[in-house]
C-alpha atoms as one frame of an Amber mdcrd trajectory, in Angstrom:
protein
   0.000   0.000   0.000   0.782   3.029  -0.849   1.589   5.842   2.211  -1.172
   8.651   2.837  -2.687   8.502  -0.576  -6.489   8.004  -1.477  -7.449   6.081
  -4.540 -10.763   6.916  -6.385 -12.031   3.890  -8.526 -12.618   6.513 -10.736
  -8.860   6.217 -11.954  -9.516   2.976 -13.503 -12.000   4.423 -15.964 -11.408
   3.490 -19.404 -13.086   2.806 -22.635 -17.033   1.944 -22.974 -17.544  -1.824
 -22.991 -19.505  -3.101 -25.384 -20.857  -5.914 -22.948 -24.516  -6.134 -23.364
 -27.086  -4.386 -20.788 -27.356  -6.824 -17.260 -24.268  -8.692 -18.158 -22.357
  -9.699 -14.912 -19.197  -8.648 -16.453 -19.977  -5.268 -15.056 -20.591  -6.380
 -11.224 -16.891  -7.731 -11.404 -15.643  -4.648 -12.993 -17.229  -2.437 -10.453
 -15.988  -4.907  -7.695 -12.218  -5.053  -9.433 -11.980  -1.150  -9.632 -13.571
  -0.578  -5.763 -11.076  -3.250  -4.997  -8.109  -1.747  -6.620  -9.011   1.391
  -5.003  -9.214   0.232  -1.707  -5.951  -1.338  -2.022  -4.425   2.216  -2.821
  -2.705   1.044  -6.097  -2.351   2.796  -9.067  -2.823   2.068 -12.846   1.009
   1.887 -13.527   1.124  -0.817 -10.589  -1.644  -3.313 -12.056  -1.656  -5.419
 -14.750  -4.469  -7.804 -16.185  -4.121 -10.449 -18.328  -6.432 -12.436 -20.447
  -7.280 -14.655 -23.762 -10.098 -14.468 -25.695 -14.280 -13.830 -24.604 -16.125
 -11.531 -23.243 -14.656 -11.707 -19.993 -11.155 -11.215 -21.486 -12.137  -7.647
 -22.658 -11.588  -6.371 -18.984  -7.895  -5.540 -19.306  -9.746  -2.884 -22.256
 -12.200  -2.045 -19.931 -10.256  -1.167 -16.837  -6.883   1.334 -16.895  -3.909
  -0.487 -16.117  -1.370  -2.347 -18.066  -3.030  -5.495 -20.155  -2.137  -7.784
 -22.143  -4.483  -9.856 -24.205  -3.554 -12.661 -25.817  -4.769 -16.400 -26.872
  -7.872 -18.096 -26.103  -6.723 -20.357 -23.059  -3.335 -18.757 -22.431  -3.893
 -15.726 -20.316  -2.096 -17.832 -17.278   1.347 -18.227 -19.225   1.699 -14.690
 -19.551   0.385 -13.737 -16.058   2.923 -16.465 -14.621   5.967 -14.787 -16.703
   4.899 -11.060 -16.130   4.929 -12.067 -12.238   8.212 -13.789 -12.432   9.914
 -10.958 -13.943   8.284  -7.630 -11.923   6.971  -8.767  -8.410   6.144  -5.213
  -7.900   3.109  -5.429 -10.253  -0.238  -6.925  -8.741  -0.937  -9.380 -11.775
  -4.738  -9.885 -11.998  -6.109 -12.448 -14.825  -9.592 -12.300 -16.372 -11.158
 -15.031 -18.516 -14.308 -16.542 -18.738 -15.714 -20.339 -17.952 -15.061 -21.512
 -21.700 -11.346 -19.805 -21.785 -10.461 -21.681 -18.086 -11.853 -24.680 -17.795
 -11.786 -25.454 -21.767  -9.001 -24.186 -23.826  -6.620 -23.303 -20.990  -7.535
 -25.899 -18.191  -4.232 -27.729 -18.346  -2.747 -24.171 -17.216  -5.279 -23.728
 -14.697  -4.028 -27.239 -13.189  -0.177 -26.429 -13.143  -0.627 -22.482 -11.919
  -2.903 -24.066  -9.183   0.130 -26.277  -8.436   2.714 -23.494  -8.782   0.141
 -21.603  -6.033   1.808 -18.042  -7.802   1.092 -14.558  -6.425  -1.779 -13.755
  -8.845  -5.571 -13.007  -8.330  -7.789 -15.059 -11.319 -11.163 -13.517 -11.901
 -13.136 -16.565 -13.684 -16.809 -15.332 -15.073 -18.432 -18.332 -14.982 -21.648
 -17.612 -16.882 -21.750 -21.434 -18.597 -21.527 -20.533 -22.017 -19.464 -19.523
 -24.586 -20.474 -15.480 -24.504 -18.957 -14.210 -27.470 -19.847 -17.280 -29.651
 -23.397 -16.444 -28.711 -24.699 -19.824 -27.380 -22.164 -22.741 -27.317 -21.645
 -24.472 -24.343 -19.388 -24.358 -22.021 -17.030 -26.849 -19.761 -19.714 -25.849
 -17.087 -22.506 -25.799 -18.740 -25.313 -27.482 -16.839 -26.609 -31.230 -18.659
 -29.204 -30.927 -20.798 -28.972 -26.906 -21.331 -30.043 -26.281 -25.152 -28.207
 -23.795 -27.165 -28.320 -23.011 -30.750 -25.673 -25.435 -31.138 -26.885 -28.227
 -28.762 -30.047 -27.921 -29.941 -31.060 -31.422 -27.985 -29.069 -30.306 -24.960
 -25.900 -30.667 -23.482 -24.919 -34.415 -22.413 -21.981 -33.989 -20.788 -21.966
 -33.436 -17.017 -20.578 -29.869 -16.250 -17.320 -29.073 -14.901 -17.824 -28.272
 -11.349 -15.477 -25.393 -10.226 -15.759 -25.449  -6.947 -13.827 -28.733  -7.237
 -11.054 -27.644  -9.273 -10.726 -25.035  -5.865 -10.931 -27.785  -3.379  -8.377
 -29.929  -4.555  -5.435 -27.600  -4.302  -4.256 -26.050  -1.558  -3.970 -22.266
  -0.543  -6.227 -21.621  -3.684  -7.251 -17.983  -2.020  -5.425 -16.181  -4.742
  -8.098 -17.932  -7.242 -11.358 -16.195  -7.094 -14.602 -17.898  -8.993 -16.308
 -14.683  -9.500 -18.957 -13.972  -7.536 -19.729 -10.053  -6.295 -20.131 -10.921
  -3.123 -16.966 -12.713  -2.573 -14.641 -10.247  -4.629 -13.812  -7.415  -2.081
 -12.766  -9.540   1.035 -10.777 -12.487  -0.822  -8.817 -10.039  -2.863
């Protein structure tokens, strides 16, 4: 923390999203920028990481350093980032699809590794930005436009992937409750 200075959340204002009206994406970014705030860091001291989705817009949507890269790799970069500045707070941001899909084997190992970084998951069970595929957490027997008889796989559960690891409170399944006092 930084001494005798007051951070508005204000400072993280950046760009309009283009996430549609309701979208939970905006409860998180609320909850991310009160939280930065609160922690008295500054833009220049933050950066957030992500892949590809909906949720992986936030490093756009909130003012600090970003970097966006592949669909299932925002953890790589977040691990190497950390490694070589320990003064930043690394932050990652991807969605359900981007975690526990494309980048779950990184999920696994960076669990393992147990590395200084906060992971936002938005965990909406469904592929956002492809507009209605499911999921690794979609629930069985959800239609979309592309399982139009239903999913038939039996969804991911999360919560598990947090209980088998130890010291997971660095990994956050997003929640707006639950942001503030675990960050």
């Amino acid at each position: 923390m930084n001494e005798n200075k007051v951070v508005d959340a204000k400072i993280f204002d950046s760009v309009e999203t283009a996430w549609c009206p309701g979208c939970g994406n905006f409860a998180i970014q609320a909850a991310l920028k009160q939280a930065l705030a609160e922690l008295e860091l500054l833009p220049h001291e933050v950066v957030i990481t992500s892949g590809i989705g909906q949720a992986a817009k936030m490093p756009h949507y909130v003012r600090t350093n970003g970097f966006n890269g592949l669909h299932g790799r925002a953890l790589p970069p977040a691990f190497g980032i950390h490694v070589a500045n320990k003064n930043l707070k690394v932050i990652v941001s991807t969605g359900d699809g981007d975690t526990f899909g494309e980048g779950g084997n990184h999920v696994i190992h960076n669990m393992r590794r147990n590395i200084d970084i906060a992971h936002f998951v938005h965990d909406n069970q469904i592929y956002g930005l492809t507009k209605g595929q499911a999921s690794p957490t979609t629930a069985t027997g959800h239609k979309t436009s592309v399982q139009v008889d239903g999913v038939i796989n039996k969804p991911l559960n999360p919560g598990v992937c947090q209980l088998s690891c130890h010291k997971l409170s660095k990994y956050v399944f997003a929640k707006k409750a639950f942001l503030l006092p675990r960050f």
